[in-house]
LODREN-656851 format. One record per residue: residue number from 1; x negated, y negated, z negated of N, C-alpha, C in turn. Coordinates in steps of 0.05 Angstrom, whole numbers, plus 5000, padded with zeros to 4 digits. Atoms other than C-alpha are relative to their C-alpha. Layout:
// LODREN-656851
  pos  n.px  n.py  n.pz  ca.px  ca.py  ca.pz  c.px  c.py  c.pz
  NUM     X     Y     Z      X      Y      Z     X     Y     Z
...
//
This chain:
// LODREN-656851
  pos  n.px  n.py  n.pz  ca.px  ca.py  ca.pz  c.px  c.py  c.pz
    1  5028  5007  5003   2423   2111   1505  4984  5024  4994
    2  5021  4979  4999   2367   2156   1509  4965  4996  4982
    3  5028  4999  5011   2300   2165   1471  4983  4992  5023
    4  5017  4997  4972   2244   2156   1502  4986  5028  5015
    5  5012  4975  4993   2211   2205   1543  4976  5000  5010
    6  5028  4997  4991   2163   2213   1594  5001  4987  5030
    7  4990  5008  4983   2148   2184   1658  5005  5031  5018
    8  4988  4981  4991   2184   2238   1704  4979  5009  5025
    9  5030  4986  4984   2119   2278   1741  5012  5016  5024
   10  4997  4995  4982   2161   2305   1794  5006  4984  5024
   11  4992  5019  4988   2175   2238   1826  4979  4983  5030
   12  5022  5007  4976   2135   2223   1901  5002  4973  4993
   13  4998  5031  4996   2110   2154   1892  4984  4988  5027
   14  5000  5010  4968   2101   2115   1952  4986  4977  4991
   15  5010  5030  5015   2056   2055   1930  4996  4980  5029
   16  5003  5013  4974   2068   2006   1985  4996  4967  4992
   17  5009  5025  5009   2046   1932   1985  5019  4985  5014
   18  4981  5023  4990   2093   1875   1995  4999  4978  5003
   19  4992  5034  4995   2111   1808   2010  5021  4988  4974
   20  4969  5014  5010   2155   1767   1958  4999  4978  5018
   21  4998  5030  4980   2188   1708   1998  5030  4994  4982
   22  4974  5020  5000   2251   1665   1976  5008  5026  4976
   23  4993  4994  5015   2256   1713   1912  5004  5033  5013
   24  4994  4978  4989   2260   1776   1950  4967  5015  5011
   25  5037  4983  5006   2206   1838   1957  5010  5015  5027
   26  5002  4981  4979   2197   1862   2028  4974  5021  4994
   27  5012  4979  4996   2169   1928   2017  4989  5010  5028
   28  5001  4990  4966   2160   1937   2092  4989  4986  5013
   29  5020  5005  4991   2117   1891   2110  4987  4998  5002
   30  5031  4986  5000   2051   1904   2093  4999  5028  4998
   31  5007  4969  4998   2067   1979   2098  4977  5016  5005
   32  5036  4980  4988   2005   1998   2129  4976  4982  4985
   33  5031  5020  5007   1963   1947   2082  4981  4984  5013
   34  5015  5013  4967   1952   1908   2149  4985  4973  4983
   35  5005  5022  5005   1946   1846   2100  4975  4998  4985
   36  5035  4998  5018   1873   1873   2072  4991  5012  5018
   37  5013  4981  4974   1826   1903   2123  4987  5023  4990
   38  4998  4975  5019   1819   1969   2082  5013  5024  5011
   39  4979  4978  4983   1836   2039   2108  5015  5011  4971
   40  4975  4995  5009   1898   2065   2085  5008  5028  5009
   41  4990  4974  4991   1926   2135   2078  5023  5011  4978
   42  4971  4987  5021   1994   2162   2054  5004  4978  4973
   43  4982  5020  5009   2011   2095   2023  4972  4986  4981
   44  5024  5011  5019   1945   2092   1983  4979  4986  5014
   45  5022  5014  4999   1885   2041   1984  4983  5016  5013
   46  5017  4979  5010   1827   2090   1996  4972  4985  4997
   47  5025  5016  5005   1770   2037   1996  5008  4981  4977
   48  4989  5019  5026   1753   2002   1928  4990  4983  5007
   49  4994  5038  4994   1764   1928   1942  4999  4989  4981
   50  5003  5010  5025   1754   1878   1897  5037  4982  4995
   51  4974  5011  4999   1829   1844   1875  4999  4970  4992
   52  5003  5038  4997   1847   1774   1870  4985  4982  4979
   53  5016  5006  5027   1814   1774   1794  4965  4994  5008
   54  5027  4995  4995   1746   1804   1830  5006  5033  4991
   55  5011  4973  5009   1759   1870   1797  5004  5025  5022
   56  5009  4988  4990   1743   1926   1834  5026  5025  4994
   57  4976  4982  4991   1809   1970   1853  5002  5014  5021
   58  4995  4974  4973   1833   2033   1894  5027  5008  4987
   59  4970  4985  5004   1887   2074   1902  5030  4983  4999
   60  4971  5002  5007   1955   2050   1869  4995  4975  4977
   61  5006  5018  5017   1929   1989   1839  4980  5012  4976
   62  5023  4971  5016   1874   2045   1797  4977  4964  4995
   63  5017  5017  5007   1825   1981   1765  4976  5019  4992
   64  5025  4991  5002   1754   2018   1770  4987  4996  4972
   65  5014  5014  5027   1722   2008   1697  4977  5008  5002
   66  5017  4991  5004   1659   2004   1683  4986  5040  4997
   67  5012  4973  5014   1614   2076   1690  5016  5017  5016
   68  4990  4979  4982   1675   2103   1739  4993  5000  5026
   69  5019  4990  4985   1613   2110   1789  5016  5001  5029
   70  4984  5003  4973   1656   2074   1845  4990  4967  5007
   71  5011  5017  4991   1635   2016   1882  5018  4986  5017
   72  4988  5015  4971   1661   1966   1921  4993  5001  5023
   73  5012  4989  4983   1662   1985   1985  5006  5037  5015
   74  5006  4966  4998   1659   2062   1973  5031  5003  4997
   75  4973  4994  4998   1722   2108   1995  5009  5024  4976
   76  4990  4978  5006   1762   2156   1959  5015  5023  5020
   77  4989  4983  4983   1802   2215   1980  5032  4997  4987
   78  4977  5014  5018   1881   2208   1971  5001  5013  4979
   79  4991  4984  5015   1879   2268   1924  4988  4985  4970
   80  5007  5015  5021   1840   2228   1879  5016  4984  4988
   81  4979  5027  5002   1881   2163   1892  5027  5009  4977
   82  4973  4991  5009   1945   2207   1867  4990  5009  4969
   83  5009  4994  5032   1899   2234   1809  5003  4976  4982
   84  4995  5032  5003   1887   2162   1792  5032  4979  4989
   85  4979  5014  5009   1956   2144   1790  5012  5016  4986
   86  4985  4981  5018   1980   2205   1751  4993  4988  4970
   87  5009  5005  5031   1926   2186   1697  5004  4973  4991
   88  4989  5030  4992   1952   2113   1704  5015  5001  4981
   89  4979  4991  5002   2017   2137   1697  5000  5013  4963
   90  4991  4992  5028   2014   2182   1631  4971  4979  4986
   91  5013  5024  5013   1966   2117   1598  5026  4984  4987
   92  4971  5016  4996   2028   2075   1608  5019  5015  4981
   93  4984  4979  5009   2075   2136   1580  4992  4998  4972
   94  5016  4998  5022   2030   2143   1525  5005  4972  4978
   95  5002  5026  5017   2021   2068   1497  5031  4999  5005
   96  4974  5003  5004   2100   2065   1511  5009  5012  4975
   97  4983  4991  5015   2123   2119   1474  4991  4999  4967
   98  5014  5004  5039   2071   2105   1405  5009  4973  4993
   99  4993  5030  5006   2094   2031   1412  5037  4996  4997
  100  4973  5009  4995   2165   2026   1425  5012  5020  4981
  101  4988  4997  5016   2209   2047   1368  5034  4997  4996
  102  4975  5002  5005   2279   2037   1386  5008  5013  5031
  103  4996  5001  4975   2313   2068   1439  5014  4996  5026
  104  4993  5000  4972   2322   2062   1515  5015  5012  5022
  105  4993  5002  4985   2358   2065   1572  4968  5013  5025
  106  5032  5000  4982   2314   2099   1627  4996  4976  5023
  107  5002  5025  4980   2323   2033   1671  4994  4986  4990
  108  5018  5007  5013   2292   2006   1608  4969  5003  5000
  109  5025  4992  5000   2230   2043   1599  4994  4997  5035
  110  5011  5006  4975   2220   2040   1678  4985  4981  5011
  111  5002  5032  4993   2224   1963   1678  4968  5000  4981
  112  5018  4991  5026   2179   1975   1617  4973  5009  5007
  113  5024  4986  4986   2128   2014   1649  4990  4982  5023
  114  5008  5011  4974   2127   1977   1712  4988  4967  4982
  115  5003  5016  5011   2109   1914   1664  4965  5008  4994
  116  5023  5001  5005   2048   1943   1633  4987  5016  5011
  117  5020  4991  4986   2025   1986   1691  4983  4976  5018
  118  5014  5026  4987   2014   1906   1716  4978  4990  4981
  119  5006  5010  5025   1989   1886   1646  4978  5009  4977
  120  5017  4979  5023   1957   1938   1609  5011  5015  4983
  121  4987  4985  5024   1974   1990   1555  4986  4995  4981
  122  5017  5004  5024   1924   1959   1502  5026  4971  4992
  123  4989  5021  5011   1949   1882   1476  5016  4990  5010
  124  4969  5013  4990   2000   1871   1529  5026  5017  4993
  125  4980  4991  5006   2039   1930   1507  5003  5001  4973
  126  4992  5011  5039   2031   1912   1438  5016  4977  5003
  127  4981  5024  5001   2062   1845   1447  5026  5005  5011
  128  4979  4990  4986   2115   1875   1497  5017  5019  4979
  129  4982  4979  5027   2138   1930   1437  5012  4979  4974
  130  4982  5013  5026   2142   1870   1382  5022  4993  5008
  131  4982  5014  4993   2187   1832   1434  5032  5018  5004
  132  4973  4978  4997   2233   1902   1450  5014  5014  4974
  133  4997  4976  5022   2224   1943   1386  5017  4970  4976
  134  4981  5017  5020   2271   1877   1355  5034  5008  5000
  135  4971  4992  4995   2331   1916   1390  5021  4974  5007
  136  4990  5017  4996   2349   1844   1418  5001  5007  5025
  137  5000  4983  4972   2366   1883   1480  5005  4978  5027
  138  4990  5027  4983   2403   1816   1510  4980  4985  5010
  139  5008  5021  4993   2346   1774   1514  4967  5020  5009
  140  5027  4986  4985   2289   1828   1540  4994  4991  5018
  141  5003  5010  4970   2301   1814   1610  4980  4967  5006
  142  5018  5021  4993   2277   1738   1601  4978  4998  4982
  143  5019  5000  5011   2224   1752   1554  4978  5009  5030
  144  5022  4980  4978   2198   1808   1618  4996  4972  5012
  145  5007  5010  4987   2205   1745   1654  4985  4975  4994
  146  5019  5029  5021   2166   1693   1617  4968  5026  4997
  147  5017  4985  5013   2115   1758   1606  4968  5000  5019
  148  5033  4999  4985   2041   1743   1621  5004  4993  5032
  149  4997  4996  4980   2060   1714   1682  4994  4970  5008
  150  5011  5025  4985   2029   1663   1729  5030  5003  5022
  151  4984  5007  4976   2065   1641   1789  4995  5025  5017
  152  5003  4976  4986   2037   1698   1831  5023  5030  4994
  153  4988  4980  5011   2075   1743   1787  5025  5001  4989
  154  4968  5014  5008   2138   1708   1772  5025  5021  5020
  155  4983  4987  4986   2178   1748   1833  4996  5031  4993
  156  5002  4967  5009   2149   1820   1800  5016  4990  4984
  157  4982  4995  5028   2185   1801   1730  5020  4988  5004
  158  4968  5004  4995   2249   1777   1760  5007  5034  4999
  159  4992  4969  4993   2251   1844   1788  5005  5022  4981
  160  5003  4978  5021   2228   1884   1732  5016  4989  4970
  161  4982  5003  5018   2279   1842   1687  5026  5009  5006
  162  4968  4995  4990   2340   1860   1735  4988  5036  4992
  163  5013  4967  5009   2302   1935   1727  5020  5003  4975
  164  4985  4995  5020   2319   1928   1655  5026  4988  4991
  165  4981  5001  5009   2382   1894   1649  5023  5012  5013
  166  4971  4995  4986   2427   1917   1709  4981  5040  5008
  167  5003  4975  4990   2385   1981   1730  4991  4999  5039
  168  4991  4992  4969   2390   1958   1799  4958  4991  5015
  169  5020  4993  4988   2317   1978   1834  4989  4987  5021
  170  5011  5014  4977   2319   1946   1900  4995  4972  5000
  171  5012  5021  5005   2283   1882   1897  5010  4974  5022
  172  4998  5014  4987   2306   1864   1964  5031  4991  5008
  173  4976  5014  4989   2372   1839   1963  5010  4982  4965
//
């Protein structure tokens, strides 16, 4: 078992949009984002669209907040998009490593991360740290999957419970 760390900044991420069907995540079929009419470049969004909430997203799933002088509609460039997901990225890192108190497995923290880069790093990763930081390591997995989750989102936290209990990544088999 390992401390925690960081998320690992040399890692190309590929943010591609999928299909779940029959419990399984085809990564490969919306590859080109055909399923939004939005241009697309090197795996990223580049027009901010509004998402299924209404809120106003680009990039790598990047939620626009108030005041970040982007519009629906209006494009980015990918270098942005990748900025976007870096500063995403150490948010997530950040509210992990001040919250979580016991440690992980990096197929933990991954699952972990991929939980509240859906969720948030404010009160979902607070609730997410009481449920881990109990060191009830056994029963994480179906907490991830009971975690803030509608039906839409039920085939992400299967995934991201096999994440943290077996390690095993690919969604689609």
């Amino acid at each position: 078992m390992q401390a925690l760390g960081s998320v690992n900044s040399n890692i190309k991420f590929h943010c591609r949009v999928g299909k779940w069907q029959n419990e399984r995540y085809d990564a490969d079929f919306f590859q080109d984002h055909s399923h939004i009419d939005v241009p697309v470049s090197e795996g990223f969004i580049v027009l901010v669209y509004a998402d299924s909430a209404g809120n106003p997203t680009v990039g790598c799933g990047h939620l626009v907040l108030p005041g970040g002088n982007l519009q629906v509609g209006q494009t980015i460039t990918v270098e942005r998009a990748r900025e976007f997901l870096k500063k995403d990225l150490r948010r997530m890192d950040g509210a992990l490593n001040a919250k979580i108190h016991v440690p992980l497995y990096q197929r933990e923290y991954d699952a972990l991360v991929s939980v509240i880069f859906n969720s948030g790093p404010g009160q979902a990763a607070d609730e997410l740290a009481r449920i881990v930081n109990q060191g009830d390591y056994e029963n994480v997995p179906d907490s991830i999957k009971d975690f803030r989750c509608g039906t839409r989102l039920r085939p992400r936290r299967r995934s991201e419970a096999r994440i943290f209990a077996e390690g095993v990544y690919d969604a689609t088999h």
